[in-house]
DRENBA-117121 format. One record per residue: residue in one letter; y, x, z of N, C-alpha, C in turn; chain. Coordinates in Angstrom, 2 decimals. Example, Ala and Ser with C-alpha at 12.3 -4.5 7.8 and 13.67 -1.06 7.14 Angstrom:
2
<lodo resn="A" n_v="-5.69" n_u="13.19" n_w="7.80" ca_v="-4.50" ca_u="12.30" ca_w="7.80" c_v="-3.30" c_u="13.20" c_w="7.80" chain="A"/>
<lodo resn="S" n_v="-2.25" n_u="12.85" n_w="7.08" ca_v="-1.06" ca_u="13.67" ca_w="7.14" c_v="0.03" c_u="12.90" c_w="7.87" chain="A"/>
***
This chain:
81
<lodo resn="X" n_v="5.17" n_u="-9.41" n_w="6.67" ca_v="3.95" ca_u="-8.72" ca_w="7.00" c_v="4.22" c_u="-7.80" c_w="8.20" chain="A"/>
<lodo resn="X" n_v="3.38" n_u="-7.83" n_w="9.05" ca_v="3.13" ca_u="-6.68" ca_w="9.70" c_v="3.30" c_u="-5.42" c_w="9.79" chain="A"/>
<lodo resn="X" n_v="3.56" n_u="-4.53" n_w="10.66" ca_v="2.77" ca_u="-2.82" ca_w="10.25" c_v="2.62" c_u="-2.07" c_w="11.92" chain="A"/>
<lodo resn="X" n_v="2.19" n_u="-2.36" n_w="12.44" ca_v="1.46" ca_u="-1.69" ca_w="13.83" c_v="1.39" c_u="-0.28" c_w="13.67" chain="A"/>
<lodo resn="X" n_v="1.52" n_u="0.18" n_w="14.78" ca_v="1.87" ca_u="1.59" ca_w="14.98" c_v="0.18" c_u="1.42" c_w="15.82" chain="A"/>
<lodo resn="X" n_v="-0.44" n_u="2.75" n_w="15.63" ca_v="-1.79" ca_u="3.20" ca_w="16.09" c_v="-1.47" c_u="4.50" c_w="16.99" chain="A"/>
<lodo resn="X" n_v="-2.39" n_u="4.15" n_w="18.49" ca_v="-2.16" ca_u="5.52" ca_w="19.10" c_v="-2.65" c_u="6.82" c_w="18.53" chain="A"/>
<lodo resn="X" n_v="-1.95" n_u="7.87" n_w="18.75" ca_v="-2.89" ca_u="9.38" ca_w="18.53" c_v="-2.04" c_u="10.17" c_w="18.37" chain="A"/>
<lodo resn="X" n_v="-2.68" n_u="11.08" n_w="18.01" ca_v="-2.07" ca_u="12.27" ca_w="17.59" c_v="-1.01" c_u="12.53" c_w="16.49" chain="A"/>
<lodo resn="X" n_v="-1.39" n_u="11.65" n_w="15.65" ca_v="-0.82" ca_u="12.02" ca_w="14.57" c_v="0.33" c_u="10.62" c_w="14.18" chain="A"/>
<lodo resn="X" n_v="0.09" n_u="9.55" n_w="14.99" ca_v="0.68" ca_u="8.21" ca_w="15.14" c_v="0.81" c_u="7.65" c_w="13.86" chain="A"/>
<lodo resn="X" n_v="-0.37" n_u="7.31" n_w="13.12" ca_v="0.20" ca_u="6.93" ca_w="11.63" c_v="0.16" c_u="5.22" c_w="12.23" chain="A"/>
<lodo resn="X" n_v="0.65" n_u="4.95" n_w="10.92" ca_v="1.19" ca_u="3.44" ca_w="10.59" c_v="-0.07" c_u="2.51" c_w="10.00" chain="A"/>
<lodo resn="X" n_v="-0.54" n_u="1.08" n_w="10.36" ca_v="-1.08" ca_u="0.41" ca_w="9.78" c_v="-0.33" c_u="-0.02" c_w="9.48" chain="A"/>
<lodo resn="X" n_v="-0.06" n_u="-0.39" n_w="7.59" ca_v="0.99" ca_u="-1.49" ca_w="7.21" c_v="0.04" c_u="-2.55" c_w="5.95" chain="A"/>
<lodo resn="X" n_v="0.53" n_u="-3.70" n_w="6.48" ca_v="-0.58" ca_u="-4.37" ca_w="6.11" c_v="0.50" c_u="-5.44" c_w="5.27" chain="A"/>
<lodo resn="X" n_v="-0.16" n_u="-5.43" n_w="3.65" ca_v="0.69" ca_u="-5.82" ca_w="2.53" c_v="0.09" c_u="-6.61" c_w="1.47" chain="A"/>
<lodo resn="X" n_v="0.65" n_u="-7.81" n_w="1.31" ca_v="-0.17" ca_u="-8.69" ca_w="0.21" c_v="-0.46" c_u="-7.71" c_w="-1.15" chain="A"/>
<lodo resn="X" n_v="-1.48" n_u="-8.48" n_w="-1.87" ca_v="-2.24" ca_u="-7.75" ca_w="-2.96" c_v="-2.60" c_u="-8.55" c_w="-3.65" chain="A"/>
<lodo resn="X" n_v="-1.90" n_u="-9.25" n_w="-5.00" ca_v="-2.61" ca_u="-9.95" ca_w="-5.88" c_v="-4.26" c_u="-10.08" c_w="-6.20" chain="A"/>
<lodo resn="X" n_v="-4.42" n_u="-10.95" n_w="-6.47" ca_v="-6.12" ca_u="-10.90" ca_w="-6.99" c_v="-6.33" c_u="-9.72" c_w="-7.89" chain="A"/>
<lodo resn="X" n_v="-5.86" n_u="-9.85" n_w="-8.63" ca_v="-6.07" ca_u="-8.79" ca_w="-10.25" c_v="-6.09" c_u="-7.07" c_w="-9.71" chain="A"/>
<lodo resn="X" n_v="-4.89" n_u="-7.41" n_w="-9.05" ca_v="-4.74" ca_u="-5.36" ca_w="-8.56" c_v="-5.76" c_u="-5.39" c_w="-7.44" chain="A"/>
<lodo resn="X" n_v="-5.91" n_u="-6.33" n_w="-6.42" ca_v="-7.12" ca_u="-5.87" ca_w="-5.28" c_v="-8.14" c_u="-5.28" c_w="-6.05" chain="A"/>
<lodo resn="X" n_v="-9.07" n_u="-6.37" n_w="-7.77" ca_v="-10.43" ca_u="-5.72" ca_w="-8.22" c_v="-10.08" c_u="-4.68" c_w="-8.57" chain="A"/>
<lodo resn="X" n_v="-8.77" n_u="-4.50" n_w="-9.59" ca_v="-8.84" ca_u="-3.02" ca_w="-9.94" c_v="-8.82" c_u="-1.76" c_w="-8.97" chain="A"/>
<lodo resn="X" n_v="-8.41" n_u="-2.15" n_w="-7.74" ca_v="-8.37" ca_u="-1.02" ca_w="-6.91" c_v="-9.81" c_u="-0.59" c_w="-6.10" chain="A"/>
<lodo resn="X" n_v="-10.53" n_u="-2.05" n_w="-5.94" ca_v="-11.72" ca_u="-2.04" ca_w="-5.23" c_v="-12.83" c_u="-1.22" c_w="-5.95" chain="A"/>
<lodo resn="X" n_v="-12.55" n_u="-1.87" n_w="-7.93" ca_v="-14.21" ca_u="-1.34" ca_w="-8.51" c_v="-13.31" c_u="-0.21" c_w="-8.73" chain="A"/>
<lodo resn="X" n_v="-12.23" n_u="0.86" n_w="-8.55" ca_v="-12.35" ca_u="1.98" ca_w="-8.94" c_v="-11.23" c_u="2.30" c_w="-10.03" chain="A"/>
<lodo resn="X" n_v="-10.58" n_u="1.16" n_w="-10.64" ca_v="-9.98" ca_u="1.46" ca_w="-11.65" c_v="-8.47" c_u="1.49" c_w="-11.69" chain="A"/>
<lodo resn="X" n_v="-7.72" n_u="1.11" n_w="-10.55" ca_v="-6.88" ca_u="2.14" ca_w="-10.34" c_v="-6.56" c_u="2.92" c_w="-8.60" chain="A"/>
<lodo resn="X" n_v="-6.75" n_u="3.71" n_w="-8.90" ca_v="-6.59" ca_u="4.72" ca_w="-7.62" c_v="-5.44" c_u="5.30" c_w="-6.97" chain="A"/>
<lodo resn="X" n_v="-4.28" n_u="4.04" n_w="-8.00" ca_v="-3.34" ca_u="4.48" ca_w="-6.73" c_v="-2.31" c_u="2.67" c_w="-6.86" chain="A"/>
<lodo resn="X" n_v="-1.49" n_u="2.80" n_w="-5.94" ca_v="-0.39" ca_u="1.51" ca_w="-6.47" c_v="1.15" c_u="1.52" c_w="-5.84" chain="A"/>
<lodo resn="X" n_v="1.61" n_u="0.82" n_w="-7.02" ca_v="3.36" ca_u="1.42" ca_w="-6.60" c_v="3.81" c_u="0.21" c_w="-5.76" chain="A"/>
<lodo resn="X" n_v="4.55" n_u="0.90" n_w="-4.72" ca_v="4.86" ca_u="-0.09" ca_w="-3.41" c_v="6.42" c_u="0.28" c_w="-3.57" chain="A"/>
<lodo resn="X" n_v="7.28" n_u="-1.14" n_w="-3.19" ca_v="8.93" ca_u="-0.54" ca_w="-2.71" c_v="8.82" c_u="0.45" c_w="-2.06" chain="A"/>
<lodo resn="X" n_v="9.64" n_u="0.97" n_w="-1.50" ca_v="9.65" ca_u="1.81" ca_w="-0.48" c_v="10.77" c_u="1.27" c_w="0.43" chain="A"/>
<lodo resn="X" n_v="10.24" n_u="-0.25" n_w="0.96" ca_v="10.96" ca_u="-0.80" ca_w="2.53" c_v="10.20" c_u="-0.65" c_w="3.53" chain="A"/>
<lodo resn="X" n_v="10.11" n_u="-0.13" n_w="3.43" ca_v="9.11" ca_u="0.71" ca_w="4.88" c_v="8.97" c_u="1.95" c_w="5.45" chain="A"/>
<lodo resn="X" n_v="8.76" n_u="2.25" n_w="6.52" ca_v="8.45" ca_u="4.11" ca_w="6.65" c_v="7.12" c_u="4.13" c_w="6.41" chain="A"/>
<lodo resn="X" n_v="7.01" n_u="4.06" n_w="5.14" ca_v="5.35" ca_u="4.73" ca_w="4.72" c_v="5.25" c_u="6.33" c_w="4.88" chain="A"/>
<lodo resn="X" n_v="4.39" n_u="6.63" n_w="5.39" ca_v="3.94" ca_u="8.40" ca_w="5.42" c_v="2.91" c_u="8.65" c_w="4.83" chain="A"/>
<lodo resn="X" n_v="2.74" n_u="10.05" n_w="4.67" ca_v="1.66" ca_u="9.93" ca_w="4.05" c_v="0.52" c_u="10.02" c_w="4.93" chain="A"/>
<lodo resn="X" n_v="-0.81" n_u="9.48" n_w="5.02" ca_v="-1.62" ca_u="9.57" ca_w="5.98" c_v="-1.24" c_u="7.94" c_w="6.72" chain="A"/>
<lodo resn="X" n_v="-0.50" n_u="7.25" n_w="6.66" ca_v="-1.11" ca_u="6.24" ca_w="7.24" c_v="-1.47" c_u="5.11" c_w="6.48" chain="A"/>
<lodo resn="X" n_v="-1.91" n_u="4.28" n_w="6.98" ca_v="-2.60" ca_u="3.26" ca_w="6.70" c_v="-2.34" c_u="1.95" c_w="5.56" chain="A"/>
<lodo resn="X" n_v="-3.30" n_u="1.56" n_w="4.23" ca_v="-2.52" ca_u="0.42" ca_w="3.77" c_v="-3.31" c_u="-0.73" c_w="4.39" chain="A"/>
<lodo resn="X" n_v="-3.46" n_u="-2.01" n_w="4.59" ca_v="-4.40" ca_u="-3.22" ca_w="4.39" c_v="-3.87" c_u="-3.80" c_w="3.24" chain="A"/>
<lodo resn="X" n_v="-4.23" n_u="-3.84" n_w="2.33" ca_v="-3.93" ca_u="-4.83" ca_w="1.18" c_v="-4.47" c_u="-5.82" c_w="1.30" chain="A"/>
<lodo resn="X" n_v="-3.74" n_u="-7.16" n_w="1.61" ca_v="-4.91" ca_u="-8.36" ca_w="1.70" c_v="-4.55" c_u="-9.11" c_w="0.26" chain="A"/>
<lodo resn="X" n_v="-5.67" n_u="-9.98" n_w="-0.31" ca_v="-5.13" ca_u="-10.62" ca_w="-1.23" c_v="-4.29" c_u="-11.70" c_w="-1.17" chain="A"/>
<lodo resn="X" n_v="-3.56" n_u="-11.84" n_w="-1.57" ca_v="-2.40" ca_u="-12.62" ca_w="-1.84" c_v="-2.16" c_u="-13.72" c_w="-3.19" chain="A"/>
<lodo resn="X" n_v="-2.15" n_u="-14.57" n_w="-3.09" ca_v="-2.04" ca_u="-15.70" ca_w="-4.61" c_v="-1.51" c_u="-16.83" c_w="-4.23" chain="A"/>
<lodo resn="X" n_v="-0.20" n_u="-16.79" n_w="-3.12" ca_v="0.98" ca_u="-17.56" ca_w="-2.90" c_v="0.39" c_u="-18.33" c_w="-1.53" chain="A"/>
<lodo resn="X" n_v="-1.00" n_u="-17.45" n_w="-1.29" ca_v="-1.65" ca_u="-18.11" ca_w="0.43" c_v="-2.76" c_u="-16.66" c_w="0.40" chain="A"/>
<lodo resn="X" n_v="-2.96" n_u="-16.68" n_w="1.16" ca_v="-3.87" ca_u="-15.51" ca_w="1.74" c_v="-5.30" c_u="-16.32" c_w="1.44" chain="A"/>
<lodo resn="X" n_v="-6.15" n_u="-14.96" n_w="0.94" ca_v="-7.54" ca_u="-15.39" ca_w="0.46" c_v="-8.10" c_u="-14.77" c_w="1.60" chain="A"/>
<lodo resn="X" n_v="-9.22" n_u="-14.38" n_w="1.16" ca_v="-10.34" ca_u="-13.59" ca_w="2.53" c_v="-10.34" c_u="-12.24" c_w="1.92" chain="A"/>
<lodo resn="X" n_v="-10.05" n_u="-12.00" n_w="0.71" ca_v="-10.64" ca_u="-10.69" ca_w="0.59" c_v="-9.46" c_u="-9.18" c_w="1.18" chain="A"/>
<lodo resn="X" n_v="-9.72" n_u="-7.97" n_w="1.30" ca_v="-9.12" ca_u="-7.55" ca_w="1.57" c_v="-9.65" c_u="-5.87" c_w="1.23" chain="A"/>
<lodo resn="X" n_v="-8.66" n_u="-4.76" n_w="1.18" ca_v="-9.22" ca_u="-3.74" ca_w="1.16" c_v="-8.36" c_u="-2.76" c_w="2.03" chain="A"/>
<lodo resn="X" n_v="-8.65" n_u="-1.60" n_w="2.96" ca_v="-7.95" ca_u="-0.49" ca_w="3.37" c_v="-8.15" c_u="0.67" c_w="3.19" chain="A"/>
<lodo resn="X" n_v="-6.80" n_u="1.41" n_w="2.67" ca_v="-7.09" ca_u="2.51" ca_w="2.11" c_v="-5.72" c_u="3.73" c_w="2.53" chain="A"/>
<lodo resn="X" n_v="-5.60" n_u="4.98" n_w="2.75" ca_v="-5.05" ca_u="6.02" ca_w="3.26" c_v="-3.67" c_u="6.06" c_w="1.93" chain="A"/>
<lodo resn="X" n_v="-2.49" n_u="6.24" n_w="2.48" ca_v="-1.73" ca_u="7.31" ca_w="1.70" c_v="-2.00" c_u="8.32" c_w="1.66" chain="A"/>
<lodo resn="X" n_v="-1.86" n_u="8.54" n_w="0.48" ca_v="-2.14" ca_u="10.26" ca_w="0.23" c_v="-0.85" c_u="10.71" c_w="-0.62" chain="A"/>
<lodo resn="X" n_v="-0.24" n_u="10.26" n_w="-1.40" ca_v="1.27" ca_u="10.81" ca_w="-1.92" c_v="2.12" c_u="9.54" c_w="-2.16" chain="A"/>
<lodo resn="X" n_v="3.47" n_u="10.39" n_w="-2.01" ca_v="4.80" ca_u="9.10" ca_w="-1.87" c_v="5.19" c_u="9.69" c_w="-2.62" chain="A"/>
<lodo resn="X" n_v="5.79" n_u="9.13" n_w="-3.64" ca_v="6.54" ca_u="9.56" ca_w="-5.44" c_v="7.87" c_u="8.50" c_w="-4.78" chain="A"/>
<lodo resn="X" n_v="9.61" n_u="9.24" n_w="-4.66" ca_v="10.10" ca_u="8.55" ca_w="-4.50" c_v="11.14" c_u="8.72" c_w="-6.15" chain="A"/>
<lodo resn="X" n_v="11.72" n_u="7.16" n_w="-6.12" ca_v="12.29" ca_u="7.21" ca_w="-7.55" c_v="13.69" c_u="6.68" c_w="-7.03" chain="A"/>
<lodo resn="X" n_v="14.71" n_u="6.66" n_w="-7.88" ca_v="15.72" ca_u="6.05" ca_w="-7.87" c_v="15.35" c_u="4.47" c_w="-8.24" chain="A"/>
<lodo resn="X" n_v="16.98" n_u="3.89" n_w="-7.65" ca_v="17.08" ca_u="2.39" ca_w="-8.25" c_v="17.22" c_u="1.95" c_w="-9.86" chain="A"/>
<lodo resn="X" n_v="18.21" n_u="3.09" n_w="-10.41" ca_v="17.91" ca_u="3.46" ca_w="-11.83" c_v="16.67" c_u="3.87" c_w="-12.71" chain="A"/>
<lodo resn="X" n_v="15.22" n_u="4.13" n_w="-11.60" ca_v="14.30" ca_u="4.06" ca_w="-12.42" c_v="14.20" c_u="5.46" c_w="-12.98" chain="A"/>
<lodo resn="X" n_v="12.82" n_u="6.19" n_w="-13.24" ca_v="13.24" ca_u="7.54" ca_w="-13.80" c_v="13.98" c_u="8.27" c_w="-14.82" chain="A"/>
<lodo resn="X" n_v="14.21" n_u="9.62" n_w="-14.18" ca_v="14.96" ca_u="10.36" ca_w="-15.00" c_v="13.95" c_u="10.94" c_w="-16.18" chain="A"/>
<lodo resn="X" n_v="14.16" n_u="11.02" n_w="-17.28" ca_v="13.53" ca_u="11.83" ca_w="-18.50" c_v="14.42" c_u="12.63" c_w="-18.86" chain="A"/>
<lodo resn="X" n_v="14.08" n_u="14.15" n_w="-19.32" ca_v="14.65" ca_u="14.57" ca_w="-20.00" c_v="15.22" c_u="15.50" c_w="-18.83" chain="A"/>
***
């Protein structure tokens, strides 16, 4: 995939990333409002996702939407406790 750098001020990132069928509706009608991405990328916060759908070929549908927080975790997965 892609991820284009946009001029400005603030130079955020378009990064443009497949999206299963199932998580695109839930994200589109509302029902989940956020989604966990690797972190192989320089995602920031403030720039850009394209989620296109994805189901082993690219469909038409698609949605774009802003970072707003980066939760980083270990490879071990979280700590409790």
């Amino acid at each position: 995939m892609k991820t284009v750098r946009r001029p400005g001020p603030t130079h955020r990132l378009v990064h443009t990333v497949k999206c299963w069928p199932e998580s695109l509706d839930d994200i589109g009608y509302g029902r989940k409002p956020f989604t966990v991405r690797r972190l192989d990328r320089d995602y920031r916060v403030g720039d850009v996702l394209l989620l296109r759908e994805w189901f082993g070929r690219y469909g038409s549908r698609w949605i774009v939407c802003t970072i707003s927080c980066i939760t980083r975790q270990s490879k071990d997965g979280p700590k409790i406790g």
